[in-house]
One Martini backbone bead per residue (centre of mass of N, CA, C, O) as a GRO file, in nm:
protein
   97
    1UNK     BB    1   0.100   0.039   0.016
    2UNK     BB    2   0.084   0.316   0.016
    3UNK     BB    3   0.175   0.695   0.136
    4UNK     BB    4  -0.114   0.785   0.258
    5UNK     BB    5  -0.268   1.098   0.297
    6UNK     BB    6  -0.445   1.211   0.592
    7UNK     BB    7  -0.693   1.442   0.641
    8UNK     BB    8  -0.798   1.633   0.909
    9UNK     BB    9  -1.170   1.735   1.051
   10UNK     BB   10  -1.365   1.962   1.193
   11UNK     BB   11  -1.713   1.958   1.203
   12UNK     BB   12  -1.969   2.208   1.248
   13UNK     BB   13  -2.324   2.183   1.246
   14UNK     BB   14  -2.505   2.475   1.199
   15UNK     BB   15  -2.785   2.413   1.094
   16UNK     BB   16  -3.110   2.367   1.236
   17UNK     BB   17  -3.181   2.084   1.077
   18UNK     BB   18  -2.941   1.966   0.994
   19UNK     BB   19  -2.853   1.660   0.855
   20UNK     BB   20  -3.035   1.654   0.569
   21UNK     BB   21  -3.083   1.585   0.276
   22UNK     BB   22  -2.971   1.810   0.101
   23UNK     BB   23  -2.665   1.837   0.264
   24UNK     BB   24  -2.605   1.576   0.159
   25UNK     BB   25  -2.633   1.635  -0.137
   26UNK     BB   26  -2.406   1.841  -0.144
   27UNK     BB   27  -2.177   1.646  -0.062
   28UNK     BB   28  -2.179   1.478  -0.229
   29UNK     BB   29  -2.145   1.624  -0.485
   30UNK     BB   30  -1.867   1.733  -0.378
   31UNK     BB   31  -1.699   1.463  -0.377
   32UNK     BB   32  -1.766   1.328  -0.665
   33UNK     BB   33  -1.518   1.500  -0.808
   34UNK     BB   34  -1.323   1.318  -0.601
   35UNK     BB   35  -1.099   1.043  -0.615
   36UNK     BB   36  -1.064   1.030  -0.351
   37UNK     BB   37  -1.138   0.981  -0.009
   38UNK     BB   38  -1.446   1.051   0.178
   39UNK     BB   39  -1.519   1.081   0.551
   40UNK     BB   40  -1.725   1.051   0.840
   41UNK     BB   41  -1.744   1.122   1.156
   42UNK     BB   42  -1.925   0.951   1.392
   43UNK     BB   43  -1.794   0.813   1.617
   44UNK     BB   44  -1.855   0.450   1.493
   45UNK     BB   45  -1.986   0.628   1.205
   46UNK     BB   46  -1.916   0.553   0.904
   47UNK     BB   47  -1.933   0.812   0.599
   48UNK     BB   48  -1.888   0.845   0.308
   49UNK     BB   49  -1.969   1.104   0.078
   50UNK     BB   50  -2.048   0.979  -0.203
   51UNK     BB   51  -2.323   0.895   0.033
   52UNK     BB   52  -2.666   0.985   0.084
   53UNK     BB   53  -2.726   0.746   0.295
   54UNK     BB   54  -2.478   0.765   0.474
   55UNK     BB   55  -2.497   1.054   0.544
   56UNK     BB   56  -2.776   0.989   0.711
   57UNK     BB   57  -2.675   0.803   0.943
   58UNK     BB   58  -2.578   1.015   1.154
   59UNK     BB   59  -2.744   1.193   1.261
   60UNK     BB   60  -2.690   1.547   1.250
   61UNK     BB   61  -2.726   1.784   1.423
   62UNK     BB   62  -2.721   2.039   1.565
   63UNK     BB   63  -2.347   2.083   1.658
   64UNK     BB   64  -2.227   1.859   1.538
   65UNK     BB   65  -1.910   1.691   1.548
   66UNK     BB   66  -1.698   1.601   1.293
   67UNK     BB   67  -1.514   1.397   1.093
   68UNK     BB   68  -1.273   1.444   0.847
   69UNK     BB   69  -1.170   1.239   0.591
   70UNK     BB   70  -0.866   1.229   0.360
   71UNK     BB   71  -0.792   1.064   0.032
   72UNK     BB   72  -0.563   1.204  -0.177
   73UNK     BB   73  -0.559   1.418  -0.368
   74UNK     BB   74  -0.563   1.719  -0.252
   75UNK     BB   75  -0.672   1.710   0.076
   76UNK     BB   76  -0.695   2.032   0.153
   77UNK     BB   77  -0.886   2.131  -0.035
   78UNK     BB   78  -1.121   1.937   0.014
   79UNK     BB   79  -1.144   2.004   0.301
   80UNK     BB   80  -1.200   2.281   0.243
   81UNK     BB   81  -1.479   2.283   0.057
   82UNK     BB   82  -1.655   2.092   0.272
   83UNK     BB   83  -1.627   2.318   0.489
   84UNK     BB   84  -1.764   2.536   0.374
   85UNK     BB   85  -2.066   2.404   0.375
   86UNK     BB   86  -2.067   2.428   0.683
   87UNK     BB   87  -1.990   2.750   0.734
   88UNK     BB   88  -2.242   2.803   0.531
   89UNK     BB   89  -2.532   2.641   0.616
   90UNK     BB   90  -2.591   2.536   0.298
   91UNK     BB   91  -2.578   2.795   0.146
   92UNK     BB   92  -2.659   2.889  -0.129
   93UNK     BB   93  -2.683   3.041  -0.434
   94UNK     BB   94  -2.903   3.180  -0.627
   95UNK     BB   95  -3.086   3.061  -0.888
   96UNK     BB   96  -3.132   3.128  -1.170
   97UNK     BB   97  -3.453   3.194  -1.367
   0.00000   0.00000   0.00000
């Protein structure tokens, strides 16, 4: 095996619905742009990210404070960007009309 960098981060569900279909669906694809793995750790409890049913199992509230794991190319980028939707509260910009 190779030696794979694992970047790891907290994140922190800050809107009030919690990880509801909506921001998994976001994070999904989010995650699935990217080549290597990117998995949320809550507690013993890991999920895919580029998988909208398991990150549906975290079943993470406000406040909950998830684990972060990225290993791939460019590993602290994707971490970068996943946690931009953590921190902007999965809010979108409106689309055109």
């Amino acid at each position: 095996m190779s030696d794979a960098v694992i970047h790891r981060r907290t994140v922190t569900v800050i809107n009030e619905q919690g990880l509801h279909f909506r921001p998994c669906q976001l994070i999904a694809q989010a995650a699935q742009q990217f080549s290597g793995t990117v998995v949320f750790c809550r507690g013993s409890t890991r999920a895919d990210a580029k998988s909208l049913l398991e990150l549906l199992t975290l079943a993470a509230e406000q406040g909950t404070d998830l684990e972060l794991e990225v290993t791939g190319p460019d590993p602290t980028n994707v971490a970068d960007k996943l946690s931009e939707l953590f921190s902007c509260g999965f809010q979108m910009p409106p689309q055109p009309a």
